[in-house]
Residue frames relative to the residue before (quaternion, step in Angstrom):
aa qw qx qy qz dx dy dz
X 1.0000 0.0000 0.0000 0.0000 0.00 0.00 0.00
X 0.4606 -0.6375 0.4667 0.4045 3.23 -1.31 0.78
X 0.6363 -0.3812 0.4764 0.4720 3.49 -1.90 -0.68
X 0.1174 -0.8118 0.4834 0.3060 3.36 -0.43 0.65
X 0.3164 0.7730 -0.3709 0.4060 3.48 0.96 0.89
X 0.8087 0.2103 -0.1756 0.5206 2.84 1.08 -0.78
X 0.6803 -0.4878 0.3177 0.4452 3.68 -1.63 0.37
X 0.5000 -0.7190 0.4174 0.2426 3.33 -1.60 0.38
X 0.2341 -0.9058 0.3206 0.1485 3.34 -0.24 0.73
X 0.2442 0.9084 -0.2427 0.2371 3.55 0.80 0.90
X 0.5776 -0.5948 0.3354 0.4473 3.80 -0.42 0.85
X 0.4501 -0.6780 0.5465 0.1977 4.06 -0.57 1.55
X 0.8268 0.1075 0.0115 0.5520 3.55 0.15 -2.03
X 0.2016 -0.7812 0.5622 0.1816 3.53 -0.82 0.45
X 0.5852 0.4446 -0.4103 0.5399 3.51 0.99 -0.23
X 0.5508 0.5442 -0.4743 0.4190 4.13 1.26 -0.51
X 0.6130 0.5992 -0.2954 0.4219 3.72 1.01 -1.39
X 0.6088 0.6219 -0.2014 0.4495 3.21 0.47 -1.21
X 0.8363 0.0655 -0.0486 0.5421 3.68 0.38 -1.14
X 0.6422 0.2904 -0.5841 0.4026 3.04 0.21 1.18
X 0.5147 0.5031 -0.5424 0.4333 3.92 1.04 0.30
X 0.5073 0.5368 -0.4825 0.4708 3.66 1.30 -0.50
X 0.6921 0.5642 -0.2610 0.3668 3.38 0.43 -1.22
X 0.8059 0.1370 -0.1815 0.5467 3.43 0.60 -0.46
X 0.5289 0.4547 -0.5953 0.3989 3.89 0.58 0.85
X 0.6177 0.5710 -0.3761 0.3886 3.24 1.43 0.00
X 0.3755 0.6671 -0.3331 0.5506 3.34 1.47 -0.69
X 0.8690 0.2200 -0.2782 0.3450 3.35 0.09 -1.15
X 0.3967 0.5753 -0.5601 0.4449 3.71 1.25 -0.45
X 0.5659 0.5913 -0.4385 0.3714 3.97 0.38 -0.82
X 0.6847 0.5086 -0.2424 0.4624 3.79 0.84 -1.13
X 0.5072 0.6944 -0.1922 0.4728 3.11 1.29 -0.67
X 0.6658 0.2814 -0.1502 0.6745 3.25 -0.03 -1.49
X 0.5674 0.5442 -0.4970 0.3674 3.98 -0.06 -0.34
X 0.7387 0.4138 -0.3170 0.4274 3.23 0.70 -1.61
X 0.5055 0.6413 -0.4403 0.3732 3.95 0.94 -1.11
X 0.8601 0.3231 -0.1385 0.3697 3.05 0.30 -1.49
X 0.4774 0.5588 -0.3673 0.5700 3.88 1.58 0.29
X 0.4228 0.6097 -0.4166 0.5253 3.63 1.41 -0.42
X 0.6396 0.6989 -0.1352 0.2901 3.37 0.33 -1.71
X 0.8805 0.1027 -0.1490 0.4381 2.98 0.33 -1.75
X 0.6842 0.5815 -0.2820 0.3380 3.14 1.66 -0.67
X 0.6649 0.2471 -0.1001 0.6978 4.00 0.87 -1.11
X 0.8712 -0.2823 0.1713 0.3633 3.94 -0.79 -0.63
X 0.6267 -0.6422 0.3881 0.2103 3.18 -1.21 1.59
X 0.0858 -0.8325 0.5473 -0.0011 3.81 -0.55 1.26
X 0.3689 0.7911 -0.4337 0.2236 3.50 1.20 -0.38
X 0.7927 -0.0320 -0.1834 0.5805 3.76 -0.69 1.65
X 0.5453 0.6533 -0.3811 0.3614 3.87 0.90 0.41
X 0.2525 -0.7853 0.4986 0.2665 3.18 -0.79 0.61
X 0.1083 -0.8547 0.5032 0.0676 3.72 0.58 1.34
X 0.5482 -0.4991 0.5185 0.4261 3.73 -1.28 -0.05
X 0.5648 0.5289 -0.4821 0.4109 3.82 0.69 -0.13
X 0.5373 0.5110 -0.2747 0.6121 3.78 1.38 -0.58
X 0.8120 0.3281 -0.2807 0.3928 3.42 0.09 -0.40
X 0.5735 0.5057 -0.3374 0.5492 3.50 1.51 -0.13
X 0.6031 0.5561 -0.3765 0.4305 3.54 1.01 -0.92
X 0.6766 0.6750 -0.1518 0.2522 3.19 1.27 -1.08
X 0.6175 0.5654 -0.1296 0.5313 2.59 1.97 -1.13
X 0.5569 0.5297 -0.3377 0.5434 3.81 1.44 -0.83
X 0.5905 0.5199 -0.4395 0.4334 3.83 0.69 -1.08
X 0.6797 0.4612 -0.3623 0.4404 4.16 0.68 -1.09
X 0.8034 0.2454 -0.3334 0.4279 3.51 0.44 -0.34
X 0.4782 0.5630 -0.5648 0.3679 3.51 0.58 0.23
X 0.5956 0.5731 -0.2488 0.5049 3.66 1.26 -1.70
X 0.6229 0.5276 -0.3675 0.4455 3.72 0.70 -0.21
X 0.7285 0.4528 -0.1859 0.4793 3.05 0.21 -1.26
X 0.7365 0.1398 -0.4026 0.5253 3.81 0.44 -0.05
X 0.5100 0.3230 -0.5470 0.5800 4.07 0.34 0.35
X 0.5745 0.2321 -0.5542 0.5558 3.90 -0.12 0.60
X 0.5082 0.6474 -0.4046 0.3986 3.66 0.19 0.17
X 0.7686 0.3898 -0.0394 0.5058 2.94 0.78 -1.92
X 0.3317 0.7105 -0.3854 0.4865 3.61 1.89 -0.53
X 0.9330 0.1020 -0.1181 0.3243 2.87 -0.29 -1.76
X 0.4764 0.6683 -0.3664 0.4384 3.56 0.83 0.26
X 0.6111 0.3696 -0.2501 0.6538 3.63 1.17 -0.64
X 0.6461 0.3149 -0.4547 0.5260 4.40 0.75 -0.18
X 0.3593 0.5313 -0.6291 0.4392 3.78 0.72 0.49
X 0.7934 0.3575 -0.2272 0.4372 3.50 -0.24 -1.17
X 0.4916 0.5542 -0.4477 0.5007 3.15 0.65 -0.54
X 0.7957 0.3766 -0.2449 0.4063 3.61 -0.07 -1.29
X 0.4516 0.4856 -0.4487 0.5991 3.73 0.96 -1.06
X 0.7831 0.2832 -0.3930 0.3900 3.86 -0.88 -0.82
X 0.5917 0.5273 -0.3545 0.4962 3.85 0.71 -0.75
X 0.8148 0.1850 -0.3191 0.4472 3.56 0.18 -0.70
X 0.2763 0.6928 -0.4946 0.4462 4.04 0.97 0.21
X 0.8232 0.4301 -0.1028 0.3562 3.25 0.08 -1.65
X 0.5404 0.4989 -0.3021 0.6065 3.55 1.13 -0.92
X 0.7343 0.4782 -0.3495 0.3318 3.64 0.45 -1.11
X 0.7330 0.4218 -0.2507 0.4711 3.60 1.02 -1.49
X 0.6900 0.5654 -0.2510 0.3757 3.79 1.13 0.46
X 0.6781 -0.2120 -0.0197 0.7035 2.90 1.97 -0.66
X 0.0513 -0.8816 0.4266 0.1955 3.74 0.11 0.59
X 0.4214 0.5627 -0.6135 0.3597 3.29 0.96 0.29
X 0.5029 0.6347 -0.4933 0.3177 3.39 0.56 -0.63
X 0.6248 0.5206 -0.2313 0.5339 4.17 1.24 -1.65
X 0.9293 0.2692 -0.1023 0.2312 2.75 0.11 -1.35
X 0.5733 0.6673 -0.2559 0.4006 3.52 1.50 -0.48
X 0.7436 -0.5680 0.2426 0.2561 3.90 -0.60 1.14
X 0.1505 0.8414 -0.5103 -0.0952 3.65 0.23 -0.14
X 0.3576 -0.7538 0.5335 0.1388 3.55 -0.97 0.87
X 0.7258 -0.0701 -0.6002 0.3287 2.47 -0.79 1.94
X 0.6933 -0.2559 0.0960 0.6669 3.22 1.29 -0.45
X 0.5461 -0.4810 0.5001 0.4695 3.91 -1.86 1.36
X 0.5814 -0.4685 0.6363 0.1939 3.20 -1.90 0.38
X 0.6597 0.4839 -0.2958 0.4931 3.49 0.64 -1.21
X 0.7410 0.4340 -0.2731 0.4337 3.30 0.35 -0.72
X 0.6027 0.5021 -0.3212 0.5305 3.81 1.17 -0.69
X 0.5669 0.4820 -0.3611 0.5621 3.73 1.05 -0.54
X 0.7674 0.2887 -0.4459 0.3590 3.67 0.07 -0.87
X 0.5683 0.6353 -0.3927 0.3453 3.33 0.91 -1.12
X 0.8383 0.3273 -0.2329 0.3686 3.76 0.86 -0.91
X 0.3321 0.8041 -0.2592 0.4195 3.21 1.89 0.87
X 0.6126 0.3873 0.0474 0.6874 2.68 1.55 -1.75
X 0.4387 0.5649 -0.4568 0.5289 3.97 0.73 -0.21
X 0.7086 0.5627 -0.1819 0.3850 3.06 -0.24 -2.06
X 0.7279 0.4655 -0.1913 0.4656 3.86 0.21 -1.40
X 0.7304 0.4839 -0.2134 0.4323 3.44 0.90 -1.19
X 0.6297 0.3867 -0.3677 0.5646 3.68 1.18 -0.99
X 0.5940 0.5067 -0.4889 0.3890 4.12 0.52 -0.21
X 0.4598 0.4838 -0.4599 0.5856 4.35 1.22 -0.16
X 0.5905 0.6870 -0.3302 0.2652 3.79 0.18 -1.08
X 0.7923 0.3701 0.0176 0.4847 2.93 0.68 -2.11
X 0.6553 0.4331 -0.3506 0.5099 3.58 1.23 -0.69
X 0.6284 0.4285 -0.3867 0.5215 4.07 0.67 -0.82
X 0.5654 0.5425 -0.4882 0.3842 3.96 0.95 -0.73
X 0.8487 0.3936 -0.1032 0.3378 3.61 0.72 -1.58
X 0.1702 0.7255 -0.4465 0.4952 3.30 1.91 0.82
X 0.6967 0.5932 -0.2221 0.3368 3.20 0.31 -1.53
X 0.5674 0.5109 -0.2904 0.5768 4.00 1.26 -1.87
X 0.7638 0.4987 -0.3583 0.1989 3.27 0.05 -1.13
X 0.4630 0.6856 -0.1486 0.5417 3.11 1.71 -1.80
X 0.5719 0.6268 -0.2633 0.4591 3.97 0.28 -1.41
X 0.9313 0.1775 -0.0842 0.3067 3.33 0.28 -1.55
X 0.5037 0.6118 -0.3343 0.5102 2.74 1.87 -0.27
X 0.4741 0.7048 -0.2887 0.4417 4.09 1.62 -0.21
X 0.7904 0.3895 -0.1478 0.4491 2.97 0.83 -1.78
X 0.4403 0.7755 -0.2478 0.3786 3.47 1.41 -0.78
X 0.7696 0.3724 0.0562 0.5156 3.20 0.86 -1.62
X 0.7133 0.3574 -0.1441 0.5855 3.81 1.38 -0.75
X 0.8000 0.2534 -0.1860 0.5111 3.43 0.79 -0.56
X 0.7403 -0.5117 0.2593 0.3507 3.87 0.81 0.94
X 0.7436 -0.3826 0.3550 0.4179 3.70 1.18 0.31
X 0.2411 0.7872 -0.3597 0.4392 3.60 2.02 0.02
X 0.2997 -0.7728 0.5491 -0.1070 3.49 -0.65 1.72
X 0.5798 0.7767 -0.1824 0.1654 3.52 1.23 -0.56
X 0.6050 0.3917 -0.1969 0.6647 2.91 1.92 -1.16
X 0.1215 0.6323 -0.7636 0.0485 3.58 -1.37 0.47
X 0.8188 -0.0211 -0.3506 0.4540 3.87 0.22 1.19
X 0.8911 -0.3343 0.1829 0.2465 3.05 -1.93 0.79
X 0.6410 0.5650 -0.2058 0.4770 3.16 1.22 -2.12
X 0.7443 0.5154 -0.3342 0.2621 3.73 0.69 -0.80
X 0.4778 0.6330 -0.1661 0.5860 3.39 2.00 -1.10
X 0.7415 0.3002 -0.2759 0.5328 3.55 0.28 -0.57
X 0.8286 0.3123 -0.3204 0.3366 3.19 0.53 -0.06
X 0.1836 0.6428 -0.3967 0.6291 3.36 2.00 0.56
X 0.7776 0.3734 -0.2492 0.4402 3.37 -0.20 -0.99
X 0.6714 0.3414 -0.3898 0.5298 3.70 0.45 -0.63
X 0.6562 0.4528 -0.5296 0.2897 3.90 0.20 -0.62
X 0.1298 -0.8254 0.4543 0.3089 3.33 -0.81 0.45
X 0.4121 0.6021 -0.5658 0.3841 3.50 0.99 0.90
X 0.4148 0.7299 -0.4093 0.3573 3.55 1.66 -0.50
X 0.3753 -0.5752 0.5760 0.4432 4.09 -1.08 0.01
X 0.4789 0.7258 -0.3444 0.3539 3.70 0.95 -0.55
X 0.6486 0.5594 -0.3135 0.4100 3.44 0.98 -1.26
X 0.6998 0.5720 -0.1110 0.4133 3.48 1.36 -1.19
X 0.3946 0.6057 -0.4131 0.5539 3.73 1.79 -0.41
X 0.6384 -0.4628 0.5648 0.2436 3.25 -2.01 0.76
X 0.6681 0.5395 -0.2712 0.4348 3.70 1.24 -1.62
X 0.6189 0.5893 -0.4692 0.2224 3.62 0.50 -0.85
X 0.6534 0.4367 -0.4668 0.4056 3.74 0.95 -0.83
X 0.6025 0.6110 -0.3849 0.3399 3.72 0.97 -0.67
X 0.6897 0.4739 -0.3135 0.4488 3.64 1.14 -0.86
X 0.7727 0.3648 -0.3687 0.3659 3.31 1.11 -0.63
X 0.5112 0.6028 -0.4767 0.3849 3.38 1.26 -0.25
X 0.6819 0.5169 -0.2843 0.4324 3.99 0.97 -0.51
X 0.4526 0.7716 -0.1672 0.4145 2.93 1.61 -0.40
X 0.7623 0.2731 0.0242 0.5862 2.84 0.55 -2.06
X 0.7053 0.4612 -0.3320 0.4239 4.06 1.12 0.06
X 0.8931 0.1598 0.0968 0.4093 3.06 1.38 -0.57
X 0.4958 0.5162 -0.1826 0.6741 3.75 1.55 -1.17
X 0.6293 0.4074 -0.4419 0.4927 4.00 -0.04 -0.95
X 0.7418 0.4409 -0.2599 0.4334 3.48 -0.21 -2.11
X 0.7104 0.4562 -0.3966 0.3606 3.98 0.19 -0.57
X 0.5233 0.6491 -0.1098 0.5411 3.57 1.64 -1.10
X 0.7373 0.3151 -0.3081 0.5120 3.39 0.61 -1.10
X 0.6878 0.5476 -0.3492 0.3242 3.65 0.75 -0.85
X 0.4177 0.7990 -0.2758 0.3332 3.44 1.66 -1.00
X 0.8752 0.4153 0.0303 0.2462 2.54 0.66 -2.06
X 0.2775 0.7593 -0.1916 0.5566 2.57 2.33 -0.61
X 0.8657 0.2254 -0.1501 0.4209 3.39 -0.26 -1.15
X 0.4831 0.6097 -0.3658 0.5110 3.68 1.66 -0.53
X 0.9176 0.1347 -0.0633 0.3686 3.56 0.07 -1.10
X 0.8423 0.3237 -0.1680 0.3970 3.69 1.48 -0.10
X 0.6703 -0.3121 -0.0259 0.6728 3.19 1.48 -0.31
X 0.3934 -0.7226 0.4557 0.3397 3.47 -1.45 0.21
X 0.0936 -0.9445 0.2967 0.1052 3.53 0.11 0.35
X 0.5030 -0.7954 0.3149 0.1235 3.15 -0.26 2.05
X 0.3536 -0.7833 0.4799 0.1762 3.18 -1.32 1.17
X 0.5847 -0.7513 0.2660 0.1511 3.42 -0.50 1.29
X 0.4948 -0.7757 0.3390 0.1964 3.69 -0.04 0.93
X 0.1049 0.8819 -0.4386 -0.1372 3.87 -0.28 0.33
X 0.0603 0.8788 -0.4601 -0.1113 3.69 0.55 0.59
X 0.0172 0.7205 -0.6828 -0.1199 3.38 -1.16 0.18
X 0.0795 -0.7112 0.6966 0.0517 3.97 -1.02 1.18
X 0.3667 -0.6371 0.6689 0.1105 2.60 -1.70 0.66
X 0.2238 -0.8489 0.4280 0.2149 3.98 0.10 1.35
X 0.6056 0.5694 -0.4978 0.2475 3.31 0.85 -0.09
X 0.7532 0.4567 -0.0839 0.4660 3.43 1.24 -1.01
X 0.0843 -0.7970 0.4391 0.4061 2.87 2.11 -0.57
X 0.2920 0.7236 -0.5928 0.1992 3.90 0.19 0.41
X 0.4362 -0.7634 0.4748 -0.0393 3.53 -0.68 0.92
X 0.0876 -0.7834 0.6150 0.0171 3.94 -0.07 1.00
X 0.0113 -0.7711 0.6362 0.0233 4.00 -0.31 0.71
X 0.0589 0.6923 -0.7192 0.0013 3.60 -1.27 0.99
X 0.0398 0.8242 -0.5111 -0.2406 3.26 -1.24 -0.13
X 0.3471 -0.8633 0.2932 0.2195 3.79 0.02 1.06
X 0.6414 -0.5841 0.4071 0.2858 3.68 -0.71 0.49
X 0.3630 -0.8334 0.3569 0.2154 3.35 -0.48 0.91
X 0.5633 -0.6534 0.2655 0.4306 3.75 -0.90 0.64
X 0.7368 0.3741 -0.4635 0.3199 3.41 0.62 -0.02
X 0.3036 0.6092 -0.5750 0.4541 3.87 1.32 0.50
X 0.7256 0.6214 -0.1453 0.2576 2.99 0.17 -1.65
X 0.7058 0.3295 -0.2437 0.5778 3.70 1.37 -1.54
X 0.4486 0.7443 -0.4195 0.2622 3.64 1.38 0.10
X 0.8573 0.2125 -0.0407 0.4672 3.04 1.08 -0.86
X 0.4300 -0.8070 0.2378 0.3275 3.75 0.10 0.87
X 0.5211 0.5351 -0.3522 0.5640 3.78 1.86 -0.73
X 0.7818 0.3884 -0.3312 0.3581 3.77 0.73 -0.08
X 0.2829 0.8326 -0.1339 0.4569 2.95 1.67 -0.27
X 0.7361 0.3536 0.0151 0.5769 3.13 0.79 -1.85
X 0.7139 0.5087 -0.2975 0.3783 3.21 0.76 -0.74
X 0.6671 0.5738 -0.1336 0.4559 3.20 1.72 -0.96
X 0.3949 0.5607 -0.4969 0.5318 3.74 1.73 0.29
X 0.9224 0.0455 -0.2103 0.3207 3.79 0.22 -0.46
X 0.6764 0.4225 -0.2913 0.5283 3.19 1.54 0.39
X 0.4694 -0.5743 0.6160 0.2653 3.85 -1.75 0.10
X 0.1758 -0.7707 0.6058 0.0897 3.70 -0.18 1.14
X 0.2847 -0.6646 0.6741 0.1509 3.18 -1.17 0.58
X 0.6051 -0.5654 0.4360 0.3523 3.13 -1.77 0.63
X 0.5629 0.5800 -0.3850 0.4455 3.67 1.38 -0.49
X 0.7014 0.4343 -0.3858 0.4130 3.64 0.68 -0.90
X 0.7334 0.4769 -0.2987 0.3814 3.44 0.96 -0.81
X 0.5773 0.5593 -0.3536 0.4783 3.55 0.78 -0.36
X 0.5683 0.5659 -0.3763 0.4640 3.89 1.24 -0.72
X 0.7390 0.4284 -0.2662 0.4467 3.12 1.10 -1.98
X 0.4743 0.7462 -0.2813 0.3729 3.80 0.94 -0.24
X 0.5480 0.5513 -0.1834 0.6018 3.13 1.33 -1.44
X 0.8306 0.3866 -0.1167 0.3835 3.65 -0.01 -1.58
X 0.4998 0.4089 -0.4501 0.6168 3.69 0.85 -0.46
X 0.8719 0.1170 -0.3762 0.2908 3.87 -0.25 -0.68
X 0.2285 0.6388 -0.5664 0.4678 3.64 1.18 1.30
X 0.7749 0.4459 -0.2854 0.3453 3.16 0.48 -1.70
X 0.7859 0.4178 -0.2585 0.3755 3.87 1.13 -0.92
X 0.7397 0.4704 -0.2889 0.3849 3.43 1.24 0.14
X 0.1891 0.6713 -0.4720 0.5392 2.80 2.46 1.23
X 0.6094 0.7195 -0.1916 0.2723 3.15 0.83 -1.53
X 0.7620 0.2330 -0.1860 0.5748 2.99 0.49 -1.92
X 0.4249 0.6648 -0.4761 0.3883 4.02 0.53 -0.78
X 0.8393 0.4237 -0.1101 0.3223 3.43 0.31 -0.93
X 0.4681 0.5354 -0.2633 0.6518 3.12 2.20 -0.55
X 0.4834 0.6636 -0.3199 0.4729 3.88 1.10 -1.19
X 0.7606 0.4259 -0.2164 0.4397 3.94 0.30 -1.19
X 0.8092 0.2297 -0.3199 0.4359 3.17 0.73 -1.15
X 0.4087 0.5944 -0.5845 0.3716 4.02 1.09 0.23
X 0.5193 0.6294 -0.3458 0.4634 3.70 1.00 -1.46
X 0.7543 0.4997 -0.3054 0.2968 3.69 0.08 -1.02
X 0.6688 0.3488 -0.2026 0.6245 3.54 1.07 -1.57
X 0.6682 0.4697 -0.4692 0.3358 3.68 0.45 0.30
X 0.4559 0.7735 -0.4047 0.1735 3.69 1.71 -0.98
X 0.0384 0.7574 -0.6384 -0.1317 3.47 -1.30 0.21
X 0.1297 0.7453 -0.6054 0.2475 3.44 1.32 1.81
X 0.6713 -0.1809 -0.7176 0.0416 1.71 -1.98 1.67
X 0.6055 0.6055 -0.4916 0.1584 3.60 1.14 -0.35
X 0.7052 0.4219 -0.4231 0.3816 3.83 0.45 -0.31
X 0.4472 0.5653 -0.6046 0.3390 3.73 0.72 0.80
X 0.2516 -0.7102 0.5991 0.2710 3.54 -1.02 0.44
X 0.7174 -0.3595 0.3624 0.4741 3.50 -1.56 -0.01
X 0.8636 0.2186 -0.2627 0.3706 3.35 0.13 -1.03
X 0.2870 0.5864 -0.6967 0.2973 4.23 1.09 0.78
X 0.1141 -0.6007 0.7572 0.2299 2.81 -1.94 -0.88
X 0.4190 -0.7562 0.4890 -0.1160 3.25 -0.71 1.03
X 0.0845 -0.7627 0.5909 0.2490 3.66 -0.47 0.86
X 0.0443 -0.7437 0.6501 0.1492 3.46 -1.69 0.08
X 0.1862 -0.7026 0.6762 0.1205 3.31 -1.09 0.34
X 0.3538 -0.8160 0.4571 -0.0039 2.64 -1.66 1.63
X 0.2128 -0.8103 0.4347 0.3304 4.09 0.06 0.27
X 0.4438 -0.6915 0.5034 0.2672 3.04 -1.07 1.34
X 0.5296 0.6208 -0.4174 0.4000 3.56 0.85 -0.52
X 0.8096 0.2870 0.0147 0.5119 3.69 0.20 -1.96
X 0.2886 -0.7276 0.5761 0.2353 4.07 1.08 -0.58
X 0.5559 0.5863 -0.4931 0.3226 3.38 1.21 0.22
X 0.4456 -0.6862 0.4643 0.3392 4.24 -0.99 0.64
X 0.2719 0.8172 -0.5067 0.0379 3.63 -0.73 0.15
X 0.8318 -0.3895 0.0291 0.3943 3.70 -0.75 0.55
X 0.6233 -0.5724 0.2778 0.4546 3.43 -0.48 0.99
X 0.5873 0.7693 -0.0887 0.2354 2.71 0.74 -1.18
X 0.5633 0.7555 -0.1231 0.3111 3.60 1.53 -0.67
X 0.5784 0.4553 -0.2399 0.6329 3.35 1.40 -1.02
X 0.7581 0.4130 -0.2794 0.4203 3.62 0.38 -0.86
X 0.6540 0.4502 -0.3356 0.5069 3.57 0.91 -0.16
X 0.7246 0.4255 -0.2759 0.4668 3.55 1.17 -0.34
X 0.5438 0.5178 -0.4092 0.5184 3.69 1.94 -0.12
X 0.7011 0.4664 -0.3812 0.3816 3.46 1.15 -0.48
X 0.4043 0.6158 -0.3849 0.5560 3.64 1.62 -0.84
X 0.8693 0.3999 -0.1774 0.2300 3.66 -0.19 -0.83
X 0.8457 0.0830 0.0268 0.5264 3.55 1.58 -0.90
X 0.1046 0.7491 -0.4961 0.4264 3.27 1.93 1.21
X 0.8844 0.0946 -0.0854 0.4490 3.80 0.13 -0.60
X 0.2751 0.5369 -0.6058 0.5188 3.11 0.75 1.60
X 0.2476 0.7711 -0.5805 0.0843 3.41 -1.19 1.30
C-alpha cells in the first residue's frame, strides 16, 4: 500500500496519454524509415528489397505497439474492476468490506490482474532494446549476426579491446545504458527469475452510492529502480498507470537518442556514391530553400529533431 499521506500520482486524461504516445511512436517510426533509407544512401542500396534492416525495424514497431495496447489493457481492467467490485459491494458488502485473514481474495485477484498486465509493458519495452541491439550491430559492424541482446552491445562498447569501444555510438549506448537499458533489464529480470512483485490495491467507496474509486500503486522496488521515479515517490503515490505511461516515454525518449547516434555512425561510414551500381536507383531529396539534393532521408530526421518532445 501506498502512503496515504501522500498525493496521488496517476494518469489525469487518458484519451491526452493515449494520443500523444500515438503521436510520438509515430514520430519515431519516422526515425526509422530515416535510418532504412540512410542505409540506402549511405552503405547498401535497399530500394524494393526486403532487407533484414526492414525486418528488424519491424520487429521494434511490434513491441512498441504492445506496450501501449498493454496500456490500454490495463486501464480498461481498472474499470472493469471498479464496476466488479461496485457490484459485489451493492449486493453484499461484507463480502468488500469485511477483514480477511491473511489477505481478501478479491483484492489478491485484482491486484494480480493488474500485476500480470503491468509485467507484460516490462518485458515488451525490455525486448525493444534485443531487437534495437541487433539492428546496431548489423549496420556498424558490416552485416554481423552475432549480437541479438542489449547486455551484449553494451558491453562491446565498454571493452576497449572491442572495435565498438572506438565507434562514435559506443559513448551513446553506454550512456543509455547506464541511465536507463541496465535499470529496465535489471528490474525485468528481477521479476523473470526471483520474484514477481504485486501491485498494491487502493480502494476508496463511497457507501452511500456504493460507487467504488480503484487505484493500484507501483511497487517499491520498480520505483527504487529508477532514480526520476524515486524522486517523485518522496512526495507522491505512483500508480501503476502513471508509471507504465512514464515507462513508455523514457523508452521513446532513449531510442531518440540512440537513432540519432545510428545516422551520424551511418555518415562517417558512407561510401555514397561509390557503392551504387548503374542499374540502383537511389532516392534524393531536394531543398527548396538551397536546391541542393541530399539524402532522402532529411525532412524526416528534421520532423523527428523538431516535434519528438511535444506531448
Amino acid at each position: 500500500m501506498g502512503n496515504d499521506k501522500k498525493i496521488l500520482l496517476d494518469i489525469q486524461d487518458r484519451q491526452k496519454t493515449f494520443e500523444s504516445i500515438a503521436n510520438r511512436l509515430e514520430l519515431l517510426d519516422e526515425g526509422f524509415r530515416a535510418l532504412y533509407a540512410d542505409y540506402s544512401h549511405h552503405i547498401e542500396v535497399t530500394n524494393g528489397k526486403q532487407h533484414d534492416i526492414l525486418r528488424l525495424k519491424e520487429n521494434i514497431d511490434y513491441r512498441l505497439f504492445s506496450s501501449k495496447f498493454h496500456l490500454e489493457l490495463l486501464l480498461r481492467q481498472h474499470f472493469a474492476i471498479e464496476g466488479r467490485i461496485q457490484e459485489i459491494f451493492r449486493d453484499d458488502p461484507g463480502k468488500v468490506l469485511n477483514p480477511v485473514y491473511p489477505s481478501h481474495p478479491l483484492f489478491d485477484y485484482c491486484e494480480r490482474e493488474i500485476t500480470s498486465v503491468f509485467d507484460s509493458i516490462i518485458f515488451h519495452l525490455a525486448s525493444v532494446y534485443d531487437y534495437l541491439s541487433a539492428a546496431i550491430n548489423f549496420i556498424c559492424n558490416k552485416k554481423d549476426k552475432s549480437i541479438t541482446k542489449w547486455s551484449q552491445l553494451a558491453k562491446s562498447c565498454r571493452d576497449r579491446e572491442n572495435t565498438y569501444s572506438g565507434k562514435k555510438i559506443a559513448s551513446v549506448i553506454i550512456s543509455e545504458n547506464e541511465n536507463f537499458v541496465d535499470k529496465l533489464y535489471r528490474y525485468r529480470s528481477r521479476v523473470i527469475h526471483e520474484r514477481s512483485e504485486i501491485n498494491a490495491i487502493s480502494l476508496s467507496l463511497k457507501i452511500a452510492s456504493s460507487k467504488a474509486v480503484v487505484k493500484f500503486i507501483s511497487t517499491d522496488g520498480l520505483i527504487k529502480s529508477f532514480p526520476s521515479l524515486k524522486e517523485k515517490a518522496k512526495t507522491h503515490n505512483l500508480t501503476v498507470a502513471f508509471t507504465s505511461e512514464w515507462l513508455i516515454h523514457a523508452t521513446i525518449d532513449s531510442i531518440v537518442n540512440i537513432l540519432f547516434s545510428m545516422k551520424e555512425e551511418m555518415e562517417q561510414m558512407s561510401t555514397f556514391p561509390d557503392h551504387i551500381a548503374d542499374a540502383d536507383f537511389i532516392l534524393l531529396y531536394t531543398d527548396p530553400k538551397t536546391g541542393h539534393a541530399g539524402p532522402a532521408s532529411k525532412p524526416l530526421w528534421e520532423n523527428l529533431k523538431n516535434n519528438i518532445n511535444k506531448r
